[in-house]
N, C-alpha and C positions, 0 to 999 in steps of 0.2 A: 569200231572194231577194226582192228589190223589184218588186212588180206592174207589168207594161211595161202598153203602150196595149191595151184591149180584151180586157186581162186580170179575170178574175171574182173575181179575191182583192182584198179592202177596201184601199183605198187609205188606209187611216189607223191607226196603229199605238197602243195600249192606252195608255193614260196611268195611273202610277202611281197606288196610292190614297194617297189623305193624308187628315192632318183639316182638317175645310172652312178653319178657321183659322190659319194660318202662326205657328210653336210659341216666333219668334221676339216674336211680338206678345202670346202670354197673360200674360209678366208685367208689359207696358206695362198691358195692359187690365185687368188686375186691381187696378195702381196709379189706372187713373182710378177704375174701381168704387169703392175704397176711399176716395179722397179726394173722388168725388161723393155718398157714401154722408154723409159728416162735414160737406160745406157745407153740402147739401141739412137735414140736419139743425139745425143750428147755426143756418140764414136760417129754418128753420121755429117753431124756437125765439123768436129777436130780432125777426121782420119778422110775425109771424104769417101769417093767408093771402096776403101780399103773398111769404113766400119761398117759395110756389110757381113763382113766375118763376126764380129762381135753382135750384130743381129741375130744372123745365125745362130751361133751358138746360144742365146738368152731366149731363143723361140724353140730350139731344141731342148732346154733346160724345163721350158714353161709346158710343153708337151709332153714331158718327163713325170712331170709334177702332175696332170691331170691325168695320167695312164697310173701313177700311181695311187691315188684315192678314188679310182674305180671301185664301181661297185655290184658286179652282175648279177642276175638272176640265177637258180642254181636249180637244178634236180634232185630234189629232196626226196631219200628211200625213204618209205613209209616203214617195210619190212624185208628180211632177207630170208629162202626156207621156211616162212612162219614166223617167225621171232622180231620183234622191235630191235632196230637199227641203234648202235653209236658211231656215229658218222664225224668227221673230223672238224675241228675248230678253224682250222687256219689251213690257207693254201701253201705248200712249198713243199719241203721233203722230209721224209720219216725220218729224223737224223740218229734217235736211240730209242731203243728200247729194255725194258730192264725190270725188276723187282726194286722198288724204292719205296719208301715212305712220304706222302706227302708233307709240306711245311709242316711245323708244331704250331704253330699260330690259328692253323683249323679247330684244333682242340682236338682230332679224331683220337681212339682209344689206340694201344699201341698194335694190339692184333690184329684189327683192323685195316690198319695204316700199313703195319709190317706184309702183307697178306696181299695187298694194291700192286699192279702192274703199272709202271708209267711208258707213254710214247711220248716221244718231241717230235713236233714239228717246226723246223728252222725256214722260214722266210728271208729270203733276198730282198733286196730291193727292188727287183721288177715283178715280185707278186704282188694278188691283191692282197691287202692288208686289214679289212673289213673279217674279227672273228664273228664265227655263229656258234650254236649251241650245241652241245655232241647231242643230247637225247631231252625229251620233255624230262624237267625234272620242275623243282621250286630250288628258288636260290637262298639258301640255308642262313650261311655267310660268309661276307666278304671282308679278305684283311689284307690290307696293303702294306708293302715292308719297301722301305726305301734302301736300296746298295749299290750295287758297281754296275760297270757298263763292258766286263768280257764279252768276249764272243761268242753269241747265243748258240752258237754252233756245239761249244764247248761245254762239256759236263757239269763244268763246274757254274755254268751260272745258272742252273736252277737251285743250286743253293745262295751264292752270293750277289745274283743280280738283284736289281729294281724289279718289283712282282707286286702284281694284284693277283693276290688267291680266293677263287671261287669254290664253295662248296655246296654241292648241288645235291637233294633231295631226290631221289627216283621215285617213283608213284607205289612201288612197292615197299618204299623204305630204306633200302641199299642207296650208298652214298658214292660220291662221283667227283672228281677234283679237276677241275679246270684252272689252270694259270698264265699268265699275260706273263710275258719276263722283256723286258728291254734290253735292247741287244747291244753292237760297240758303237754304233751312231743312233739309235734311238735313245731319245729324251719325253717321249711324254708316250704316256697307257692311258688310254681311255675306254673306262669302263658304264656302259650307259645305265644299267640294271642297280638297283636297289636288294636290299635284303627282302626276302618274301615274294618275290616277284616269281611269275608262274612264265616261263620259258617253251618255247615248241621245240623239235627238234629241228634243229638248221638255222633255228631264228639266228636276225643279227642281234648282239649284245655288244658290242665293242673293237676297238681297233685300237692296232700300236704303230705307231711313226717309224718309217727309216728302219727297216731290218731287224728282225726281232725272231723270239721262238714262242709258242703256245704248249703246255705239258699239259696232258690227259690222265689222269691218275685212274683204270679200270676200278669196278670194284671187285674185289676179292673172288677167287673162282674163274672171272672168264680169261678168255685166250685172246691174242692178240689174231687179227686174219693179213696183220700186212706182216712188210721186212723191211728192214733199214737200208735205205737208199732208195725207196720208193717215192713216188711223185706224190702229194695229196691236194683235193681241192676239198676247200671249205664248204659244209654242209652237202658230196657228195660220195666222197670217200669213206666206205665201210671200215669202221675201226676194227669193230668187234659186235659180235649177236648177245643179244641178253636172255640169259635163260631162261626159263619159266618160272624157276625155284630158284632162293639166295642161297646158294653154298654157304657152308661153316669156313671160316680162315682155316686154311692149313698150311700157305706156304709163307714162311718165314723169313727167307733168304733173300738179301737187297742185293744177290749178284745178279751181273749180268747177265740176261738170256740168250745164250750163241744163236747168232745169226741163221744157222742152217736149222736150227729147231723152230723156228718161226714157220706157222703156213705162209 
């Protein structure tokens, strides 16, 4: 049972152990080691103390590289006022919010889909890049669509980019869109989950290389609790509370939500 108001049980639920390093990045990291280990050597060789600059820089490259497939421990809401947590996929910034429809390749019904809130969150390259789960759900299904590599920053690549689309099951029924998008230097999504796979909130499910966005599609009825240009970490950051009861689709409109209407 989920701690209501004034309740004395921890309002934050355990977060799985892992190793500090996402398992997807040690044979990246081992490739730089290896190939920093051979220039460094080589410029030490030809340049004498002058290839210490090229040292440098391939051990600053290689610490680069293992700051970014970090992988931290996180504080996982259990609940906020009562209410079960959607908490954010990915660390970086709120960069849109909006009424839109998720992919067609979900299969979602149109009122459904048309009725969906989405948030993006855009990752740099100096975030962690290890996504978690917005909320316990089951993983419905998963459809991969292969595109372009715009700038994840940019509106337009949660329709035309490379995307893994997750459609997630809530325990009530109500349905929840998670999506992976490759951003202008990311080339590979990885996604670790299967279809049917029963998900915690916060859990880790996957990561995307080199600069990317994560889109949250709410489901129909709730409100968004952040604003665009806000900071978000992955499995800490309050997206939105889940109500008790599933609203009926009522809102329609794929425009944009102004900024100052946002809480």
């Amino acid at each position: 049972m989920l701690p209501g108001p004034g309740s004395s049980e921890s309002p934050f639920t355990p977060d799985l152990p892992a190793p500090p390093i996402a398992r997807e990045g040690w044979p990246i990291i081992a490739a730089f080691i290896l190939i920093s280990l051979i220039l460094s050597a080589a410029a030490l060789w030809w340049l004498g103390p002058w290839g210490w600059i090229i040292t440098a820089a391939c051990a600053a490259l290689t610490l680069w590289c293992i700051w970014f497939f970090r992988d931290p421990q996180r504080r996982i809401p259990a609940a906020d006022h009562g209410l079960p947590t959607i908490v954010s996929p990915a660390d970086g910034v709120i960069c849109d919010i909006r009424r839109a429809a998720p992919p067609p390749e979900l299969g979602l019904d149109a009122a459904t889909a048309d009725a969906m809130t989405r948030i993006s969150v855009f990752m740099n390259v100096f975030n962690v890049h290890v996504n978690r789960a917005p909320i316990r759900s089951t993983v419905e299904r998963i459809a991969y669509r292969p595109g372009k590599f715009f700038n994840a920053s940019l509106d337009k690549a949660s329709e035309h980019n490379e995307r893994a689309a997750l459609l997630l099951r809530l325990d009530d029924g109500r349905p929840l869109v998670c999506i992976q998008i490759a951003g202008l230097v990311a080339r590979r999504i990885v996604c670790r989950v299967k279809e049917g796979a029963r998900l915690a909130t916060g859990q880790r499910f996957g990561l995307i290389r080199f600069g990317s966005r994560v889109d949250v599609y709410l489901p129909p009825g709730l409100e968004p609790l952040i604003h665009v240009g806000q900071p978000s970490v992955a499995g800490e950051t309050i997206l939105a509370r889940l109500t008790s009861t599933a609203p009926p689709p009522s809102i329609r409109s794929a425009a944009p939500i102004p900024a100052e209407a946002i809480p």
